[in-house]
N, C-alpha and C positions, 0 to 999 in steps of 0.2 A: 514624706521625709520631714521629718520636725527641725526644730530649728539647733536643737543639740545634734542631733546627725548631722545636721550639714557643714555647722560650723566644726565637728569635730573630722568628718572627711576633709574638709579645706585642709586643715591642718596635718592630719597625715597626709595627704596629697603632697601636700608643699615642705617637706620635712623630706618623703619621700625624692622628690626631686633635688633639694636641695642636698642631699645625701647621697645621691646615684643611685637610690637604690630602682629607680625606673627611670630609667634613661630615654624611654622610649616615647615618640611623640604621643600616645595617646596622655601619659599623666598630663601635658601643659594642655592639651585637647581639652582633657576630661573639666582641667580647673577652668577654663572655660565657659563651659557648660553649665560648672555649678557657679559662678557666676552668674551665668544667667537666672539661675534657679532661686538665687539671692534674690535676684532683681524681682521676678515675676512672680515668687510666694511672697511678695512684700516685707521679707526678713531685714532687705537693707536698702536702705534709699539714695539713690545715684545722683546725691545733691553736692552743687559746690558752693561755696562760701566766695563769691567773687571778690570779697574785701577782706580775705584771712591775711593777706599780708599787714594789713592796719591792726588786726588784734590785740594789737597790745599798746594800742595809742588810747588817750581818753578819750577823743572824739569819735573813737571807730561801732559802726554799726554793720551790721550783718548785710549780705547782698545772697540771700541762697536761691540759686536757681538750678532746676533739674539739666542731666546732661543732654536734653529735647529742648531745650527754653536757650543754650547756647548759639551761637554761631560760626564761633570759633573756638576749639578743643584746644588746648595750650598744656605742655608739658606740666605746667605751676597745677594743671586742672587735674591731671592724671596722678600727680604726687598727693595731691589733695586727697582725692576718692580712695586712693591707694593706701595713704596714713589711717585717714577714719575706717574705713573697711577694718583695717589690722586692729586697730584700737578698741571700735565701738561697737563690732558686729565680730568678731575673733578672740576679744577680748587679749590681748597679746602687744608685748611692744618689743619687736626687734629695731634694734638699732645697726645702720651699714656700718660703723665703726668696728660692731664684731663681726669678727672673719665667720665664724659659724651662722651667724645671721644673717649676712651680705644676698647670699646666694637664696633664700626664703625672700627675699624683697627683692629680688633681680626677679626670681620667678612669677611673684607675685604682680609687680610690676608691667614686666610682658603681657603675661593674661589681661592686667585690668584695661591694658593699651587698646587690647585685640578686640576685648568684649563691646568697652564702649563705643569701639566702630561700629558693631557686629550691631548693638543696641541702637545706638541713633538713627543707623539705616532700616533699619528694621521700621520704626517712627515713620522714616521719611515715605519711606517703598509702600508703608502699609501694607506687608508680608514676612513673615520668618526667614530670616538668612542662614539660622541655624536648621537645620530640618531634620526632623524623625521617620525613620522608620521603619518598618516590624519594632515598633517600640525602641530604636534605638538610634543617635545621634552617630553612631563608631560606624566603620566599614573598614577593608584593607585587612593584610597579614597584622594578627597583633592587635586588630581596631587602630592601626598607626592613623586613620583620616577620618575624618568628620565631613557631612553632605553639608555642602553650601548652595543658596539660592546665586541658579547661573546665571541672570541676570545681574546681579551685586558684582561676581565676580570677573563679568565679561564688560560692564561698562569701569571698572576702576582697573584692572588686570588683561588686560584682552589675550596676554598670552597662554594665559590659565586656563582659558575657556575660547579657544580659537573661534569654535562652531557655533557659540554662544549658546548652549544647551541649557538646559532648565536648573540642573541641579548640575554640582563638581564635588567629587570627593579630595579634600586636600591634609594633606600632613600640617602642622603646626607652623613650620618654615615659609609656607604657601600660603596659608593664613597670615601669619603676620606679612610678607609680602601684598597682599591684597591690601589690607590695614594699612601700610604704609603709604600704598599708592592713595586712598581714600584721603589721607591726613594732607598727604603735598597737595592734592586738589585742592582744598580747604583752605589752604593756607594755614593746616595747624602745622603742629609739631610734633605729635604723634608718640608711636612708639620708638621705647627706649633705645639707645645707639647701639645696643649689642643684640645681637639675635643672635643663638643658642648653637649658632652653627658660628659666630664669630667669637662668643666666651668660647668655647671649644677649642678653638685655635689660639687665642690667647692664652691658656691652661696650658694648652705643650707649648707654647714656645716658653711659659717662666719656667716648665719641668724642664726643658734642653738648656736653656740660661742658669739654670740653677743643678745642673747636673757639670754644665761646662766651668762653672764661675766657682763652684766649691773647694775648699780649703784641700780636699781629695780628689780633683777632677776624676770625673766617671764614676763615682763613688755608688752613685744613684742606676747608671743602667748597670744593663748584662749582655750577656753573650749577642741575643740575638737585639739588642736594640741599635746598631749598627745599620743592620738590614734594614729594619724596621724606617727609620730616619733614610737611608737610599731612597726607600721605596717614598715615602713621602716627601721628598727634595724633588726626584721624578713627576710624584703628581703633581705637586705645587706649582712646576714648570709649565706643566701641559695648562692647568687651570689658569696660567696667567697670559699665556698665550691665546689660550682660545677669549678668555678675557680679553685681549687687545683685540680678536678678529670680531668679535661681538660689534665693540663700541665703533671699528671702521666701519660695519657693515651697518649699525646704525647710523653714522655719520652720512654717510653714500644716502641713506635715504630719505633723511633727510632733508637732503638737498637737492633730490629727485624731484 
């Protein structure tokens, strides 16, 4: 893959996503991947600048250390890799301010969250957390999961990997849940506050707010979004429910 390929997949990958036109968990997977692909055909280097906030002071000199040479992963560190990435290796400058770019740097964002976990363990473990094979990283209807090393994912997730098996094939959602868990160990800060299953919810409720709050109330649904909203008041309930029965039944065992 050369390095105009890859940077120009990145780019419709993330255009794609940011567009809907693949909704489905393999595109955030896939960006992942090439991610890594970045990393390990030495196209781009996963360096941070520990003193980019002084940049622009006259005494300020450079602190770059690789995201392997860190100790702690801090959000200021993933915005960092995240900007240069888009900048210097994408050649590209979205900014969040535009609504059509927001979502290309949300997405961008996530991945680089997930990867740099996915990479430093990889360091630590002295083994692949990404895994191949028959030549391929995807599994599941779709390729929606990617094989993960079950060790990574049974000491940071243990629910993911009860039996603690070698390898776990997971969706994007499960991936960054792993990630997460990795980041709170750490005491970093990890990945972004939204997961793709929380932007999603947040999307319809400004559609329902903005269909209720309109100059035309209901201007925006139809016939059947009525039902449609039932049925999801319904599931929202059960989800919040079993949500409280969760957290008592971890409470209980805690104290077991």
């Amino acid at each position: 893959m050369t390095t105009k390929n890859l940077k120009s997949q990145i780019i419709d990958n993330i255009n794609d996503i940011a567009n809907g036109v693949r909704k489905d968990s393999n595109a955030r997977l896939n960006l992942v991947v090439q991610l890594q692909e970045a990393e390990t055909s030495k196209k781009f280097d996963f360096i941070i600048d520990l003193n980019d906030s002084d940049s622009n002071k006259d005494n300020y000199k450079g602190d770059f250390k690789t995201i392997h040479q860190i100790n702690l992963i801090k959000q200021s560190h993933l915005k960092y890799l995240r900007d240069t990435f888009m900048q210097n290796f994408l050649g590209v400058k979205w900014k969040s301010t535009d609504k059509d770019n927001k979502a290309k740097l949300d997405a961008l964002r996530d991945a680089m969250a997930s990867y740099v976990c996915l990479s430093v363990n990889a360091k630590s473990m002295n083994k692949s957390i990404l895994i191949q094979k028959n030549n391929s990283y995807f599994t599941g209807a779709n390729k929606s999961k990617v094989f993960v090393n079950g060790e990574f994912v049974n000491k940071y997730c243990e629910a993911l990997n009860k039996d603690n098996e070698s390898e776990k094939a997971l969706n994007f959602s499960e991936l960054v849940r792993v990630s997460r868990a990795w980041y709170k160990a750490i005491g970093g800060e990890g990945v972004g506050k939204k997961t793709p299953f929380d932007s999603a919810i947040t999307r319809a409720t400004a559609l329902i707010q903005d269909d209720l709050n309109a100059i035309e109330p209901f201007s925006l649904s139809s016939a059947k979004t009525k039902t449609l909203i039932t049925y999801l008041v319904n599931d929202a309930n059960k989800w919040l429910q079993a949500h409280k029965n969760n957290q008592e039944a971890l409470k209980l065992k805690r104290s077991a």
